[in-house]
C-alpha positions, -999 to 999 in steps of 0.1 A, spaced: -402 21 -35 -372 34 -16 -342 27 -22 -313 15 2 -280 13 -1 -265 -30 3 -255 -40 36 -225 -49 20 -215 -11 7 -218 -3 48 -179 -3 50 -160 22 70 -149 55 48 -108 57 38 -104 84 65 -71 93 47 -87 102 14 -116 125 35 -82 142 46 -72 149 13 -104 163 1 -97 191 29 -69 199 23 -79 202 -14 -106 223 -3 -84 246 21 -57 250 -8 -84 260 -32 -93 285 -8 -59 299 -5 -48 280 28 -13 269 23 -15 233 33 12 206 34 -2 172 29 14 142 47 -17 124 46 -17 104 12 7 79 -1 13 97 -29 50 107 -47 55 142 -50 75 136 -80 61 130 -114 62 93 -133 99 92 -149 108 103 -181 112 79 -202 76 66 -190 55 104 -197 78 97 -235 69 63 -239 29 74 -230 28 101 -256 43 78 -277 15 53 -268 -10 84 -270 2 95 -305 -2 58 -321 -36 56 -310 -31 25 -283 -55 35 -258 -78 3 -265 -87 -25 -252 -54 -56 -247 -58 -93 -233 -67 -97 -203 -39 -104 -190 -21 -79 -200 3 -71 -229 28 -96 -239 59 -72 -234 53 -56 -202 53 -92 -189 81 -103 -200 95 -70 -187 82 -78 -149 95 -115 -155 127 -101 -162 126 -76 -135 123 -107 -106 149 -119 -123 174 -91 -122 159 -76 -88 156 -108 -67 173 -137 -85 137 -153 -88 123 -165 -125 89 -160 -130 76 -169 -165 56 -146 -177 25 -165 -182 26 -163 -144 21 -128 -145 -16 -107 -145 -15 -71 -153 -44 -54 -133 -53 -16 -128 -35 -12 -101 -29 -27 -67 -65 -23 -58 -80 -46 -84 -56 -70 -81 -70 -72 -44 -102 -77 -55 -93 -108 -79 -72 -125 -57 -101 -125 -27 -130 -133 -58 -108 -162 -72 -91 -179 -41 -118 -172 -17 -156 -182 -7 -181 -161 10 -181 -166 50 -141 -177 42 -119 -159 69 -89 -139 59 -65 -128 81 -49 -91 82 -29 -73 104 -41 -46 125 -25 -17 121 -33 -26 85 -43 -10 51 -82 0 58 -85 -11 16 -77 -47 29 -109 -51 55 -132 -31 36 -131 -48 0 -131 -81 25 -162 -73 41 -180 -61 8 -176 -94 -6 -188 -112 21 -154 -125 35 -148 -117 70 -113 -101 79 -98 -114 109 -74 -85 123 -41 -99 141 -27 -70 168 12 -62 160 35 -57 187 63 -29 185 80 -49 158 54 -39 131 50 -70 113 35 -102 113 53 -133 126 41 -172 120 35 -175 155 9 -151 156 -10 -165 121 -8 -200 141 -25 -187 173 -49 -169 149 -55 -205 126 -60 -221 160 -95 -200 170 -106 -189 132 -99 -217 107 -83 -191 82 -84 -198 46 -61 -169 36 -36 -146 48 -27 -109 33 2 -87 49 21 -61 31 61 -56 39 75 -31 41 40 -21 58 15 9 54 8 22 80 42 15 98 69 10 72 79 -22 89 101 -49 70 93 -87 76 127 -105 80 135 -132 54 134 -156 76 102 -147 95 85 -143 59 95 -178 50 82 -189 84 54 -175 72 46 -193 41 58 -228 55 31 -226 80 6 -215 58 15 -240 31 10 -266 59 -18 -251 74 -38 -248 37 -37 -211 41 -38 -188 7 -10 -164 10 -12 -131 -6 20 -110 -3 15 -72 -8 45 -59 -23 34 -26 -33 64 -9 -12 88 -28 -28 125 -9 -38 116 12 -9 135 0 20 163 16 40 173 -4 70 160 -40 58 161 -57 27 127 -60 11 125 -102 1 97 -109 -20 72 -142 -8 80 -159 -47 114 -167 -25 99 -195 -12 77 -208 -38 54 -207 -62 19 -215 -47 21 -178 -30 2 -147 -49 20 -117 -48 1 -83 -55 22 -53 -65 19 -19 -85 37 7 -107 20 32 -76 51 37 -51 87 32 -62 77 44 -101 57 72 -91 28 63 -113 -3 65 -85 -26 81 -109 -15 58 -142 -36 29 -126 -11 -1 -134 -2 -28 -115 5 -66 -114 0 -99 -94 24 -132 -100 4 -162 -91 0 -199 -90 -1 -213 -121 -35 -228 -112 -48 -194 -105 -44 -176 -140 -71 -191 -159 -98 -182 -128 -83 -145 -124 -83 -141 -164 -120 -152 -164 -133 -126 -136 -109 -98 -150 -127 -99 -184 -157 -93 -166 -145 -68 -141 -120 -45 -158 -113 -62 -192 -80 -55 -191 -58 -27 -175 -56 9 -197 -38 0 -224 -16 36 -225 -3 29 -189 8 -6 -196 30 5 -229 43 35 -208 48 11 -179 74 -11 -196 96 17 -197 97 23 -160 121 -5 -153 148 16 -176 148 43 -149 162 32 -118 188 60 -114 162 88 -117 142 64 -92 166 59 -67 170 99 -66 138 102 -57 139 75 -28 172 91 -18 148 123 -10 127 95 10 152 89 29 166 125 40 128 130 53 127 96 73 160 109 91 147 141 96 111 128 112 128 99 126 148 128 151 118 155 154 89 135 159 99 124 190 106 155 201 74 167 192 55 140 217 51 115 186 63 82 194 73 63 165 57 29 170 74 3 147 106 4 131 101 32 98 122 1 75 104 7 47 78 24 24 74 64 36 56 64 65 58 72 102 32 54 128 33 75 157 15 73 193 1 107 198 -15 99 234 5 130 247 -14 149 224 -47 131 225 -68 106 228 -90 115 200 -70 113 167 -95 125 145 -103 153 158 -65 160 161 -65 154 126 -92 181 121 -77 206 144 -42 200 126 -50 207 94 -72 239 103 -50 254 125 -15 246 115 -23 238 78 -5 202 80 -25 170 68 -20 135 83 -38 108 90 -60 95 116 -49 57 131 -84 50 130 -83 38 94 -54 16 103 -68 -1 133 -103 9 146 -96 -10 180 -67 14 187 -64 36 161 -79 67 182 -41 69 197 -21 68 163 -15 90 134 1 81 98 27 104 86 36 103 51 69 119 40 65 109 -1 62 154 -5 93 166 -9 119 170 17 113 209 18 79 202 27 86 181 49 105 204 71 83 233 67 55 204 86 79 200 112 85 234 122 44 242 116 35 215 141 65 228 162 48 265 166 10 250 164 19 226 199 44 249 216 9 273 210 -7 251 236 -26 230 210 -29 201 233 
């Protein structure tokens, strides 16, 4: 008998992460590379949070907790919309989930069929599509203009020709940092609430805006499901923690498919996690460092021939036409790294329609680095690598 891999497992590769393995590889080999390819803070997980972990690791709680999660980091998140946004969220409301990514994966198992059409935006997170596809759902991309974000208009025209039964977006955005206005965002959820539309709000980017205010979706009610994770603002990527609020009809269906899934998120990260909410000044340094390397790219990019191509409002990334350059982003990608020892990624996991034309710059290293990339790409095009 041979054996085949599922039709299902055919789903495109996360380009970004094949970047990261090469520079991994280079480094090991003595290359000195500067990564701006993963979203990934360059700073360590606060304090308070590596104490509270030892703490955690030192007591022996590294077992198995409800399925839902612990009792006291949910009553920390509840607070936490509370203080942040002036929204109350009882914490029975609240799922904790290892990480962003299998929050995605409950929310499309438990509000979703197979053959149900979902709609995402395109430039998009390549995760969003690819889990989509794998359980059978089909991903229906909606093209942003130069704004970056999704507007109602555009889900209606999409509704129209697809019959959607869900929408995801993510704001502030990856790939393009863009911030959905309030207003557009409740727009957004009125129509879908009209239209019988699942909305799932990503708000992984969240406490990481500059020139927007980040509003999150539970603004405008409570029959909206709102992913988010410990990953980004808390600098906990590898800590595997993360949460979704969601209808109160949903938690008994996501509790049942999480036991059988994960069982419940690492016990460790969620005691350390609770702490994380304590240490917003040592936070807000770090995104103060963010936001020295978005002014910085924001003025040399363009004079490099990379066009930013939607507002950089949120998150810590630049989306950037490189047509001047190329038309073949991957390879650019390839010759970058190589040659001028600088990592970023290629559009085509963000939009495989356009993507070939587009690069993702990260700036979550530290500023330093960030300016040593600028000044490498500088020498490495100025060298005639167009």
């Amino acid at each position: 008998m041979t054996i085949t891999a599922s039709r299902r497992s055919a789903v495109e590769p996360f380009h970004a992460m094949d970047v990261l393995a090469e520079a991994n590889r280079l480094r090991a080999a003595g290359a000195p590379i500067i990564s701006m390819a993963v979203g990934q803070p360059s700073d360590p997980a606060p304090e308070p949070v590596r104490e509270a972990a030892a703490l955690a690791m030192k007591n022996g709680r590294i077992g198995y907790t409800d399925a839902l999660g612990i009792g006291p980091l949910r009553e920390a998140i509840a607070t936490h919309y509370g203080e942040h946004y002036g929204v109350d969220v009882p914490a029975a409301r609240i799922v904790v989930t290892t990480g962003s990514s299998a929050g995605f994966n409950l929310a499309f198992l438990t509000f979703f069929d197979v053959g149900d059409r979902v709609a995402v935006t395109a430039p998009g997170y390549p995760a969003y599509r690819n889990i989509l596809k794998a359980l059978g759902l089909e991903a229906v991309e909606l093209p942003l203009d130069d704004t970056g974000y999704l507007t109602a208009r555009e889900l209606e025209r999409a509704h129209k020709a697809k019959r959607l039964a869900g929408v995801l977006f993510a704001s502030p955005a990856n790939p393009t940092g863009a911030v959905i206005p309030g207003d557009e965002l409740r727009r957004i959820v009125e129509f879908s609430r009209e239209a019988g539309i699942s909305v799932i709000s990503d708000e992984i980017y969240h406490r990481l805006a500059y020139a927007a205010p980040d509003s999150t979706a539970l603004t405008f009610g409570d029959d909206v499901a709102v992913i988010n994770s410990f990953s980004k603002y808390y600098c906990m990527t590898g800590w595997r923690i993360g949460w979704m609020v969601l209808p109160e009809a949903m938690i008994r269906p996501v509790e049942r498919v999480q036991q059988s899934l994960y069982i419940s998120a690492p016990e460790l990260s969620q005691h350390a996690a609770i702490r994380a909410f304590g240490a917003a000044a040592e936070l807000d340094a770090v995104k103060a460092r963010y936001a020295a390397s978005r002014a910085m790219l924001l003025d040399r990019l363009p004079k490099l021939g990379f066009r930013i191509a939607a507002p950089m409002d949120g998150a810590f990334y630049a989306y950037c036409e490189v047509s001047r350059h190329t038309n073949d982003s991957m390879d650019f990608a390839r010759r970058m790294i190589a040659e001028a020892h600088v990592a970023a990624t290629p559009g085509h996991d963000f939009d495989v329609e356009q993507g070939s034309r587009y690069m993702r710059f990260s700036y979550a290293g530290s500023p330093g680095d960030m300016i040593t990339a600028m000044d490498r790409l500088e020498d490495w095009l100025r060298g005639g690598a167009q």
